[in-house]
C-alpha positions as CSV (number, residue, x, y, z in Angstrom):
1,X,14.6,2.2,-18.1
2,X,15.9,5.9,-18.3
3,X,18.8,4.7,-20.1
4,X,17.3,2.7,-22.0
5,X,14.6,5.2,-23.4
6,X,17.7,8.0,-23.9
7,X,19.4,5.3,-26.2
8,X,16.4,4.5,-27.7
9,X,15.6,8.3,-28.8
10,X,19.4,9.0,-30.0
11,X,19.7,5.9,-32.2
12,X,16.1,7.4,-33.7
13,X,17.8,11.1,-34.4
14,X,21.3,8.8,-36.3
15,X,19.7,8.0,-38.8
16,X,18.3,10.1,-41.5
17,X,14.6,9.9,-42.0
18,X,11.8,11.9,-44.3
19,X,10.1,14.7,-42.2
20,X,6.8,15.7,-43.1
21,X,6.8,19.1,-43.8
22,X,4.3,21.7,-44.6
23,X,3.0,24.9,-45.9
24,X,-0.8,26.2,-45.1
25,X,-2.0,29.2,-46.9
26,X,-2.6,31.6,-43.7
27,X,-1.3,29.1,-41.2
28,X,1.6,31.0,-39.1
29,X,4.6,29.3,-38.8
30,X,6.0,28.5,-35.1
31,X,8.5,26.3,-33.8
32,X,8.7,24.6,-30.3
33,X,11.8,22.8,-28.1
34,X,10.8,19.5,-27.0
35,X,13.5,19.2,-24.2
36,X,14.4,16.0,-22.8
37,X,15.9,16.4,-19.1
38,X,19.0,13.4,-19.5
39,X,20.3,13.6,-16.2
40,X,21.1,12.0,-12.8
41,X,19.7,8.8,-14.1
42,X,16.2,10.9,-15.3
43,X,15.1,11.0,-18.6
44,X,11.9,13.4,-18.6
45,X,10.3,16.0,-20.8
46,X,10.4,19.7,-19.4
47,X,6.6,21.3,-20.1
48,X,5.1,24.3,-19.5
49,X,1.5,26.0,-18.4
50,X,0.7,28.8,-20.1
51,X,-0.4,31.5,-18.5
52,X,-4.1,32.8,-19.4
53,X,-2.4,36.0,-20.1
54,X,-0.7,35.1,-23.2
55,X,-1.9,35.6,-26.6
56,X,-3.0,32.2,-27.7
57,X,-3.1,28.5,-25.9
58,X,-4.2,30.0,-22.2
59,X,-3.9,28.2,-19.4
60,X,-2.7,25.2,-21.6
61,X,0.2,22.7,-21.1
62,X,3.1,23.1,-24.0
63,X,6.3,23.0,-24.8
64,X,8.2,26.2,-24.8
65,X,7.5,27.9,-28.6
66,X,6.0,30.8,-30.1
67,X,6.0,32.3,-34.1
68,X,8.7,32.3,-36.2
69,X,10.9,35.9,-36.3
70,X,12.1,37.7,-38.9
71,X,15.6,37.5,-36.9
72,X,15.4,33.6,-36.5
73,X,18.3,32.1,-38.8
74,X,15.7,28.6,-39.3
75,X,13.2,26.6,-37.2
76,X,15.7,25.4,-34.9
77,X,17.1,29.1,-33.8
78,X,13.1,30.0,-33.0
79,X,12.6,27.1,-30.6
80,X,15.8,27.8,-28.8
81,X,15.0,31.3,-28.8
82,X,11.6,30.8,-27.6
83,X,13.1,28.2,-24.5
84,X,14.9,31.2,-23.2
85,X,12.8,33.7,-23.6
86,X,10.3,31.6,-21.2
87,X,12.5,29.7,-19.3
88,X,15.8,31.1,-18.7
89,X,17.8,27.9,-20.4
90,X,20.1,29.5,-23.1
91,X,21.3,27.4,-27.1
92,X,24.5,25.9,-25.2
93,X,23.2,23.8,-23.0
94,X,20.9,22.1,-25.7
95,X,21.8,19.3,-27.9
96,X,19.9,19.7,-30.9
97,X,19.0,16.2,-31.9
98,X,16.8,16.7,-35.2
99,X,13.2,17.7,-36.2
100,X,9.9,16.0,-36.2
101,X,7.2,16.4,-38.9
102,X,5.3,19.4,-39.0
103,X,2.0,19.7,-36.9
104,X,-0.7,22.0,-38.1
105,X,-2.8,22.9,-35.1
106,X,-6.8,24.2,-35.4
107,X,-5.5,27.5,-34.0
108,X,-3.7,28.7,-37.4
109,X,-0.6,27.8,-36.8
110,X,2.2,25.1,-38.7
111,X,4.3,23.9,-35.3
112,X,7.3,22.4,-35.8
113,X,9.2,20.0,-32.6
114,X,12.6,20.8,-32.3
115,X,13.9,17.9,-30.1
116,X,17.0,18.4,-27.9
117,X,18.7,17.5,-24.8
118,X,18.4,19.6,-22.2
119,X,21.9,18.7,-19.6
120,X,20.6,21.0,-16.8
121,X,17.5,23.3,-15.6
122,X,19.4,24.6,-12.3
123,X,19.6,27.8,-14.2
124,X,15.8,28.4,-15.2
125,X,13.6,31.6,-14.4
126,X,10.6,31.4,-15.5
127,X,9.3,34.3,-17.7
128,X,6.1,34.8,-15.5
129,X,4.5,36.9,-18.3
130,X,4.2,33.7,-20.3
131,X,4.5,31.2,-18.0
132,X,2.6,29.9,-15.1
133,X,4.8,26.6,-13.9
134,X,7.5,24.5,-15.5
135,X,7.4,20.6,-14.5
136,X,9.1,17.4,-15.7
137,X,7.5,14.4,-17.1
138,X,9.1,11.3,-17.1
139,X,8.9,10.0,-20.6
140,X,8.2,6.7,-18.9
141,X,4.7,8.1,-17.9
142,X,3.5,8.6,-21.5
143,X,4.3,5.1,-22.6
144,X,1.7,3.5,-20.6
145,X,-1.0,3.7,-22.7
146,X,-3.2,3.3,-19.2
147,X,-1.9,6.7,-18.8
148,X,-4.1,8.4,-21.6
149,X,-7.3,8.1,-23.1
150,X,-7.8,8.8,-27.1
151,X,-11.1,10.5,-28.9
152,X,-11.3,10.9,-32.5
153,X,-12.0,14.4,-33.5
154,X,-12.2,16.3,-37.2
155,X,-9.7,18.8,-38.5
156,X,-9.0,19.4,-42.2
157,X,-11.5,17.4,-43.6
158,X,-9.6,14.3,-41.5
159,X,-10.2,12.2,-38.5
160,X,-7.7,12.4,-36.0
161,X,-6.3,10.5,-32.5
162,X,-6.6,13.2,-30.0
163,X,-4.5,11.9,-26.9
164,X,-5.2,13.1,-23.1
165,X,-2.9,12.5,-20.4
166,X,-3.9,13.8,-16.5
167,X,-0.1,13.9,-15.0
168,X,-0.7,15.4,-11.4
169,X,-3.7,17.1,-12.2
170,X,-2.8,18.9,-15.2
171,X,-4.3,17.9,-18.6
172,X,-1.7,17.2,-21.0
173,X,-3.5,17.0,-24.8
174,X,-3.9,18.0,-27.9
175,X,-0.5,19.2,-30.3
176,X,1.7,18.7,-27.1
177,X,0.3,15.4,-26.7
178,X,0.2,14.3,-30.4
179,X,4.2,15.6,-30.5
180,X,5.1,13.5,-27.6
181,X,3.7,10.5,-29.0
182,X,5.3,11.2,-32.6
183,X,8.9,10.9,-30.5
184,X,8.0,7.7,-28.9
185,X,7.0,6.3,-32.1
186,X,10.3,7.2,-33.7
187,X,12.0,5.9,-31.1
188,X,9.9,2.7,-30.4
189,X,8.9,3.5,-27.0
190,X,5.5,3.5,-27.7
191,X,3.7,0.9,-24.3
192,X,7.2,-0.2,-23.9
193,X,6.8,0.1,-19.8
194,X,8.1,-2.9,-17.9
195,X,10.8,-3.5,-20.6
């Protein structure tokens, strides 16, 4: 199944699709890695829990990602700056795979999901300023729509899924949720469990 979902993500990244992209007036712009463990037979998504001592999103579960620098060369360069500042894992052990549309999120900001493979996390340290745990997911988990539980909520004038996933106790939701299930859908993988 690991394989399986692995192939199913890379043959979504070879070919060149429309991304939705946007601009907000007063939205801040932020990027975020959405890394995919590949190894040892695993494919799993690395997330994070905030800690409640960080600016924004306290206490929540994310991927690694802040605001765009002035330094940052593009999107991708702030999520991969981002993943090392809070977990250790430096740009050469990620393969960039491509960009999913942009996700603006109640909290003012325009997020855009970097997706990459991430070959190893034997060499992560956790920036303990920032963040509280780092934990895998197997991607398997979020395809089982048994898993998650969906309520329709109003942002921008729209009604929207809202997707919650309880994965050992922590609550997996919102942007972080919505971005996981925007991969899956690229790839196909969406309640795909059992293939």
């Amino acid at each position: 199944m690991a394989r399986t979902s692995l192939t199913k993500i890379l043959d979504a990244f070879s070919q060149s699709q429309e991304r939705k992209e946007l601009s907000i007036k007063k939205y801040h712009r932020a990027g975020v890695l959405v890394p995919i463990i590949a190894n040892d037979g695993r494919c799993s998504f690395l997330l994070t829990k905030r800690t409640e001592t960080v600016e924004t999103h306290k206490g929540q579960i994310s991927f690694p990602g802040g605001t765009v620098d002035d330094d940052d060369k593009d999107i991708t360069a702030t999520a991969l700056r981002e993943l090392h500042e809070e977990t250790g894992i430096t740009a050469e052990k990620v393969q960039i795979l491509g960009l999913l549309d942009d996700l603006p999120v109640p909290t003012g900001f325009v997020v855009t999901p970097v997706v990459g493979i991430v070959q190893s996390i034997d060499s992560m340290v956790i920036n303990k300023a920032e963040v509280a745990e780092a934990f895998e997911v197997p991607i398997q988990y979020f395809q089982d729509k048994s898993n998650g539980r969906m309520e329709h909520r109003e942002f921008r004038g729209s009604r929207h899924e809202v997707w919650f996933y309880d994965f050992e106790g922590r609550n997996i939701w919102g942007a972080t949720a919505m971005i996981i299930r925007s991969l899956l859908r690229r790839a196909g993988l969406l309640e795909m469990v059992g293939d």
